[in-house]
C-alpha positions in Angstrom: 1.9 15.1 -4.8 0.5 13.4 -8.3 2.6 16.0 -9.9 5.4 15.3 -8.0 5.2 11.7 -8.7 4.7 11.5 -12.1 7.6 13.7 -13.0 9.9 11.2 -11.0 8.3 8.5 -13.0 9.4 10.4 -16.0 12.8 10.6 -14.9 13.0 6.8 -15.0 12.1 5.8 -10.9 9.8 2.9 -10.3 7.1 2.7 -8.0 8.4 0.1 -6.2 11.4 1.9 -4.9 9.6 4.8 -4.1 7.1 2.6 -1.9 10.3 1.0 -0.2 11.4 4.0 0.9 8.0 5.4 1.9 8.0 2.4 4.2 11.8 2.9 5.1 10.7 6.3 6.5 7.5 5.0 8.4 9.6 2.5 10.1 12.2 5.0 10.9 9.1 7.4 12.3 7.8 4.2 14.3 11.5 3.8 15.8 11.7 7.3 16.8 9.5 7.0 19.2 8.7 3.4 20.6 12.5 2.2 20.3 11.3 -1.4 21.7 9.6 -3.7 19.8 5.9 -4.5 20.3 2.9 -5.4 18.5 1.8 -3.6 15.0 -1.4 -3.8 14.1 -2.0 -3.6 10.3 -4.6 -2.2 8.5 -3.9 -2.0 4.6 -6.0 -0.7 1.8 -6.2 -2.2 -1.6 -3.9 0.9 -3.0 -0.2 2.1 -2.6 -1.0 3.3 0.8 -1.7 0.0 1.7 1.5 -0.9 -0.1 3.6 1.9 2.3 2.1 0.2 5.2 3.2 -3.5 4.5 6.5 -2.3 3.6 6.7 -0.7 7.0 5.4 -3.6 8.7 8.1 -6.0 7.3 10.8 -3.8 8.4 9.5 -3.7 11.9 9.0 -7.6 11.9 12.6 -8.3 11.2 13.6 -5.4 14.5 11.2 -8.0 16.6 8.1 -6.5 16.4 5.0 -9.0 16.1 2.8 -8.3 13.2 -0.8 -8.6 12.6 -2.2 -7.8 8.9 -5.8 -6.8 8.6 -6.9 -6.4 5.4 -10.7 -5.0 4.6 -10.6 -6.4 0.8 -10.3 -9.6 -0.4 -6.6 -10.1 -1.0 -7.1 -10.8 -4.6 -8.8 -6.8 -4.6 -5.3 -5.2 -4.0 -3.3 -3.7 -6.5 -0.4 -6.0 -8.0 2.2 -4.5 -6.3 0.4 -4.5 -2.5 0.0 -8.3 -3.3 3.5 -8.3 -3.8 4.5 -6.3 -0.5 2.4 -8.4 1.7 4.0 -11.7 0.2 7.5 -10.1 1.3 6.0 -9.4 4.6 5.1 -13.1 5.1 8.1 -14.3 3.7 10.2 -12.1 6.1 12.0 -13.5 9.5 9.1 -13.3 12.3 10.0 -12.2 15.4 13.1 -14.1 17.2 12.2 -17.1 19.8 12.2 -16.0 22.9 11.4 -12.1 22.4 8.9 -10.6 24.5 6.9 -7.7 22.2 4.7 -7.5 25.1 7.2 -5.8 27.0 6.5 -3.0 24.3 3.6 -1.0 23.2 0.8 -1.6 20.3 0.8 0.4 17.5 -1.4 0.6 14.5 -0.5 1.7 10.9 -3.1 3.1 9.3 -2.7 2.2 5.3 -6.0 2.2 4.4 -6.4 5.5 2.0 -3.9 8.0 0.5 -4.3 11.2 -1.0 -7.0 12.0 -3.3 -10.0 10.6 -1.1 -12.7 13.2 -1.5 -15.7 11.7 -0.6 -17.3 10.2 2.8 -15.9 7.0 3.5 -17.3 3.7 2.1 -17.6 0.7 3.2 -15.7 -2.0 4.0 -13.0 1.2 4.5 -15.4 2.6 7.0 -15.7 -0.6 9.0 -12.0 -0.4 9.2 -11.7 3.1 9.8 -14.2 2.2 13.5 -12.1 -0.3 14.3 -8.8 1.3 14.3 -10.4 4.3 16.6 -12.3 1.1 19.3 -9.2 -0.6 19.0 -6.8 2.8 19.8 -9.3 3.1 23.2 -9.0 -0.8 24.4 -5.5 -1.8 24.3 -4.1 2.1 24.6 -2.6 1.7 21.3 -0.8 4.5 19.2 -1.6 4.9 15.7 0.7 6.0 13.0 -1.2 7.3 9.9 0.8 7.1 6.5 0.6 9.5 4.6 -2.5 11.0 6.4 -5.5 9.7 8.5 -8.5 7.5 6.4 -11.2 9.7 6.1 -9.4 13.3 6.2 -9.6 15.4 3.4 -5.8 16.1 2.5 -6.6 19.3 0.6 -9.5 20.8 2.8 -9.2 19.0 6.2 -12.6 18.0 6.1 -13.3 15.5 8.6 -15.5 12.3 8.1 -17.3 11.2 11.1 -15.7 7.8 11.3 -12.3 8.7 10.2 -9.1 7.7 12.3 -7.6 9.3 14.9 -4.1 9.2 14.5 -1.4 10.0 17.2 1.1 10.6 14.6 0.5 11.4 10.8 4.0 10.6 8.5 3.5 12.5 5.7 4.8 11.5 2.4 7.3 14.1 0.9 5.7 17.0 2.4 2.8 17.8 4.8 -0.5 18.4 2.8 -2.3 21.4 3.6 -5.6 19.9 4.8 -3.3 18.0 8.3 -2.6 21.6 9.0 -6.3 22.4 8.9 -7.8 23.4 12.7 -10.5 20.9 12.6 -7.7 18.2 11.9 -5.6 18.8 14.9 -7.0 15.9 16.9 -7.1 13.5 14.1 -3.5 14.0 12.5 -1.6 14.0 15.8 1.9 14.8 15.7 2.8 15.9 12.3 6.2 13.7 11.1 7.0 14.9 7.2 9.1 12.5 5.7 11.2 13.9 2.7 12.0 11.8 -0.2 14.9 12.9 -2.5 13.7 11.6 -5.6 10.1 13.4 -4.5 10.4 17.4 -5.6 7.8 19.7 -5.2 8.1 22.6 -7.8 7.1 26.3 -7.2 6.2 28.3 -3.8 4.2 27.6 -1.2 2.8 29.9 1.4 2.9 27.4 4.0 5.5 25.0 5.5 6.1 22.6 7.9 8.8 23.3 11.1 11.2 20.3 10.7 14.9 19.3 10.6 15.2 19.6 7.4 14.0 23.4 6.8 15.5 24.7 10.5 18.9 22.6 9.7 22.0 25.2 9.7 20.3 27.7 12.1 22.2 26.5 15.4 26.2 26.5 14.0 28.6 24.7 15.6 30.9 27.3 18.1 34.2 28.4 17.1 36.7 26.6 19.9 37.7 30.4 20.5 34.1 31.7 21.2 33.4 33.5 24.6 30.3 34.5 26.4 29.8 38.3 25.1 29.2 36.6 21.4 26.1 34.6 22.4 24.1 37.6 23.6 22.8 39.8 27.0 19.5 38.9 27.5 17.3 40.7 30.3 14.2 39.2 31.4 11.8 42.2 32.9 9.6 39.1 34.7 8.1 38.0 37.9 5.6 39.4 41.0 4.4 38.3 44.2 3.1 34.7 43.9 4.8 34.6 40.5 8.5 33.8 40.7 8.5 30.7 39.3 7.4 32.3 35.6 10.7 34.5 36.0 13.2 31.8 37.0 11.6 29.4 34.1 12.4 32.3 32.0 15.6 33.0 33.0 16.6 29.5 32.7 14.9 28.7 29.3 17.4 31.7 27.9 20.3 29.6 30.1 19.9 26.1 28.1 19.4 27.6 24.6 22.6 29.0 24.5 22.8 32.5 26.0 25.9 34.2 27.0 24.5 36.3 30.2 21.4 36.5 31.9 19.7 39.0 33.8 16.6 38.3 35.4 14.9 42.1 36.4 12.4 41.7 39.0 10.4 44.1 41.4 11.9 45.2 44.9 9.5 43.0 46.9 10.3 39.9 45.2 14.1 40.5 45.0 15.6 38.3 47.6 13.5 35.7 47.2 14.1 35.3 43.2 18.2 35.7 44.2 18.1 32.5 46.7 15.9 30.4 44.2 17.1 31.7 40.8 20.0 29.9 39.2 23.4 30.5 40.0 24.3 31.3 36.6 21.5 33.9 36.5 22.7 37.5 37.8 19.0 39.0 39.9 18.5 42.3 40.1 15.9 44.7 41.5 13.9 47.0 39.2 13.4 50.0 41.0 12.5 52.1 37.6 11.2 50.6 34.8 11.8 53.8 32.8 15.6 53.7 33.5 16.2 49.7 32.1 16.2 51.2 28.4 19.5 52.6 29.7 21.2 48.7 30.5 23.4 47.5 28.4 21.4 44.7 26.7 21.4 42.6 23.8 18.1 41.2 24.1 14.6 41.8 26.2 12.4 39.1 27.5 9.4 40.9 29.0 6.2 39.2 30.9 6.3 36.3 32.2 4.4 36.3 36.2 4.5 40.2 35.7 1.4 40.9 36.6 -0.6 44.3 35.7 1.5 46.5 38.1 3.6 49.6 36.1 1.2 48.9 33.0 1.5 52.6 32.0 5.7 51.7 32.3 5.7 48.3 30.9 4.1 50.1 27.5 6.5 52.6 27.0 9.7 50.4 27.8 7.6 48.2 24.9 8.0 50.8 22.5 10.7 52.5 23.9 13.6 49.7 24.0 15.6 49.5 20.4 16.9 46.2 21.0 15.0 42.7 20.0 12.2 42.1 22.7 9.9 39.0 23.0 6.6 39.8 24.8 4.9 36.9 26.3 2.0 36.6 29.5 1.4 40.0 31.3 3.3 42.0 29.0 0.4 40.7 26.3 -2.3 41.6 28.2 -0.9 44.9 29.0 -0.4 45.5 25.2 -3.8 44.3 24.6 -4.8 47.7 26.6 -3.4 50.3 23.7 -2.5 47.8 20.9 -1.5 50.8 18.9 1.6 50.5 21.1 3.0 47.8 18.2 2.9 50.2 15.4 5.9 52.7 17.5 8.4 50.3 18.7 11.7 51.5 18.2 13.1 47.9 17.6 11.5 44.6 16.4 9.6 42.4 18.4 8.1 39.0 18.8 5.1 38.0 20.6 4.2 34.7 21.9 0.4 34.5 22.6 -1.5 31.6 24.3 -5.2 31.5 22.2 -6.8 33.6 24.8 -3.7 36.2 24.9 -4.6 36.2 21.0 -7.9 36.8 21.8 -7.3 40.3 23.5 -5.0 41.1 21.5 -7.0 40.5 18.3 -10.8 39.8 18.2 -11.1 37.5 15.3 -14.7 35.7 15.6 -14.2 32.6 14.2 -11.6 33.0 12.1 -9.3 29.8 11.4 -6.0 30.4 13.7 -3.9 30.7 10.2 -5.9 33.5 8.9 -5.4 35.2 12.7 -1.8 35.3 12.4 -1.6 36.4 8.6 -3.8 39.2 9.6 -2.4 40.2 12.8 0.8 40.2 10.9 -0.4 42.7 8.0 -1.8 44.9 10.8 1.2 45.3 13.0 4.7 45.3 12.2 5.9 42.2 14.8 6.8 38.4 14.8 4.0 36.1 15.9 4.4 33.0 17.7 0.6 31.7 18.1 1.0 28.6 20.2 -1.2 25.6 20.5 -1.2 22.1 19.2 0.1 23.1 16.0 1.9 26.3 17.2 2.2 29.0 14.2 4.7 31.5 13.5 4.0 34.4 11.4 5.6 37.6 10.1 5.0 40.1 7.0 6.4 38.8 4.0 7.5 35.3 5.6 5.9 31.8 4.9 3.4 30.7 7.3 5.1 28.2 9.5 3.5 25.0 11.6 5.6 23.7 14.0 6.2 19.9 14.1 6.7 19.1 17.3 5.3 18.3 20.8 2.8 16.5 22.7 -0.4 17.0 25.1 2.0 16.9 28.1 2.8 20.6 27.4 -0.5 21.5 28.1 0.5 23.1 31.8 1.3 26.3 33.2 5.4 27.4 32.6 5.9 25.7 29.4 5.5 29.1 27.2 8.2 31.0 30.0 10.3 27.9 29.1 10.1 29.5 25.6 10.0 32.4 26.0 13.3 32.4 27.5 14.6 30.3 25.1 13.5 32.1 21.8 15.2 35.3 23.7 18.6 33.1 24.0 18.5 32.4 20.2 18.0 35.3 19.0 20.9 36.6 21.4 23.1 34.1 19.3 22.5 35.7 16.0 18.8 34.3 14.3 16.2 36.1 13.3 13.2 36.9 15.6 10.9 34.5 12.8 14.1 32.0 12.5 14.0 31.8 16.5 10.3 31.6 17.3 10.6 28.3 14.5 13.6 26.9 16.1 12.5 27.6 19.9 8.9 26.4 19.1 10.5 23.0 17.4 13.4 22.4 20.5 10.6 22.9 23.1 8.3 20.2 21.2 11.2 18.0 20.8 12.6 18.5 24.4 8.7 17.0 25.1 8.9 14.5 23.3 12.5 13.3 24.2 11.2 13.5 28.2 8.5 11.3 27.8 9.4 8.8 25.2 12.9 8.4 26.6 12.9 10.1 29.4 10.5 8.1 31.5 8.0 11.3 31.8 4.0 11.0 30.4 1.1 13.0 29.0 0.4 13.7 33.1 3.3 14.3 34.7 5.5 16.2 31.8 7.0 19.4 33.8 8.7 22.8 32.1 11.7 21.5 34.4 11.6 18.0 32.2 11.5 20.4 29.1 14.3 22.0 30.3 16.3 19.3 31.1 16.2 17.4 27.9 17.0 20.6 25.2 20.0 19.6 25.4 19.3 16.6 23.7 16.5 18.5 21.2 19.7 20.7 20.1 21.7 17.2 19.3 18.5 16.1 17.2 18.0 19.8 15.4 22.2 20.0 14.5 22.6 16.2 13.3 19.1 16.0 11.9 18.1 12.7 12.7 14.6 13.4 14.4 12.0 13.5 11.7 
């Protein structure tokens, strides 16, 4: 990041408009979600960090939002150019008469350190640092972290004791490795990067960051001529008694991302129940012989969702045996976990979507850090990796490590991965990659989330897979126009 910005300095760009656009981008991530004004709660440091929060702040005061500036130095302690910031701020229109910002939420930008912080936090920063955290608890507040959250290590992800916990991180030109960090996930929130044009990062880097930017141009626009046999066959081999639900969310998931035709494959006993619930648009059909699917004319296999442990002997060789794109989630997991060696024969490629306990029998790791799982798992077998969780990873052989961006705490409920399942099977029926479709399916999930419950009316409690599904529609509008950071 130093590197970065001292060869745009070279180049002739001042600080000042790289602040201002810094603070152009927080406000933009504040807007993103909370729409409606409120109340912002300031807390700037003495640095540029500060500087990106004021700059921020004045932005939101002239959208309506009511400001309050907390400063833990002496005024006259800040840098020339934070001085300067916060005098614009005060100098800015307040919030019109007769505006109600408690109608709205509270938020809190945290300014108070930037990159570089290696050591524990200090006072008066500490004091601050407890006081964003008490404050986040009593009035329900979200915070936005610029840049990353006081007290985190950006490199290592080391945690101070006291440091912030943010809802939402915005990081500055690109996410620093240590908000990626597993210790970090509940202190940097939801990870928003915010790319600045004048900001360029030379040579490679082993990880990146799911976002509009790096997944924009996956999902083309149609040809006005297209028809349904372009978009992909996709079977789902899913459901068992007590277990329908997993193969209609399925089923559907590969509906809304794009699919042209849909089988859903299910066992005798479960048939006409899954035809008088399943969508009309999905065609049901009873599996009588798992040994004689391989034989369907399919362009893509979605195989375990609500499967149950039934046919394991079967489900393994149609595994292997199938040469089409397959992704493997649930039941189909567990029965892999039984002969893992399975992986290493399958005639075509395949993705696997593990929850952390899935992992876990697939691949006894100890305490390794979830990134180090999936790069290993990756140079042992010869598959995609989709590795969900709060910061849900995809991995394959000779492919960057990639974090998703998106989603929320609401997701944590049963259906949500057969949501995506389904809908990383639809993609790569339209043409991606198995790794450019777990990215993508993982990101439109997260964002179909999001969209439910800060637009939609859902929350953290009563988010559904049926909301998820709902609103991709809208996730696929943000991912093609690129307007959701």
């Amino acid at each position: 990041m130093r590197a970065a910005e001292e060869a745009a300095f070279a180049r002739g760009l001042e600080i000042d408009v790289l602040m201002d656009q810094a603070g152009a981008g927080v406000t933009r991530a504040v807007q993103q979600f909370f729409p409606r004004a409120g109340v912002c709660i300031v807390y700037a440091g003495k640095g540029h960090n500060g500087g990106d929060a004021l700059v921020a702040a004045e932005r939101l005061q002239r959208e309506g939002w009511n400001i309050d500036v907390r400063l833990p130095f002496p005024e006259s302690d800040c840098s020339e150019l934070t001085r300067k910031k916060l005098a614009a701020l005060r100098d800015a229109p307040a919030a019109p008469a007769g505006a109600h910002p408690s109608v709205g939420r509270t938020i809190i930008l945290d300014g108070l350190l930037g990159v570089g912080t290696k050591s524990l936090l200090r006072e008066p920063i500490r004091a601050a640092a407890r006081e964003i955290n008490r404050v986040r608890v009593e009035q329900n507040a979200f915070v936005f972290a610029v840049d990353l959250p006081t007290g985190l290590n950006s490199d290592s992800g080391e945690i101070d004791p006291d440091s912030v916990v943010a809802d939402f991180t915005v990081a500055i030109g690109f996410a620093k490795h240590g908000l990626m960090a597993d210790a970090a996930i509940d202190f940097v929130g939801r990870i928003v990067v915010l790319p600045l044009s004048d900001l360029e990062v030379g040579g490679g880097r082993n990880e990146i960051m799911a976002t509009t930017q790096a997944l924009a141009g996956f999902v083309p626009r149609r040809k006005f001529g297209a028809f349904k046999n372009q978009f992909g066959r996709i079977a789902v081999v899913a459901g068992s008694k007590g277990f329908v639900g997993a193969a209609l969310m399925t089923g559907a998931g590969a509906l809304r991302s794009g699919a042209g035709l849909v089988e859903l494959f299910v066992p005798e006993d479960i048939y006409e129940i899954a035809a008088a619930a399943a969508p009309p648009e999905v065609m049901v059909k009873a599996t009588r012989a798992y040994r004689d699917l391989p034989e369907e004319r399919i362009d893509v296999w979605a195989l375990g969702p609500g499967l149950g442990n039934a046919n394991a002997a079967r489900i393994r060789d149609l595994i292997a045996r199938v040469e089409q794109p397959m992704v493997v989630d649930a039941a189909g997991l567990n029965i892999l976990a039984e002969e893992i060696e399975v992986l290493q024969r399958c005639r075509g490629p395949r993705l696997l979507t593990p929850h952390p306990g899935e992992m876990q029998r697939l691949f006894a790791s100890g305490k390794m850090a979830r990134a180090g799982i999936a790069r290993s798992f990756c140079e042992q077998f010869p598959v995609t990796l989709l590795l969900k969780g709060s910061r849900t990873i995809v991995a394959q052989r000779d492919q960057p490590l990639s974090f998703n961006s998106t989603g929320n705490p609401g997701m944590a409920t049963g259906g949500m991965g057969d949501v995506l399942t389904g809908v990383c099977a639809g993609l790569i029926g339209q043409g991606l990659s198995l790794y450019d479709a777990a990215r993508v399916g993982a990101w439109l999930c997260g964002r179909s989330a999001e969209i439910a419950i800060f637009q939609g009316g859902a929350s953290e409690q009563s988010l559904l897979p049926s909301d998820v599904l709902d609103n991709l529609g809208r996730a696929f509008a943000d991912l093609e126009i690129g307007i959701a950071l």
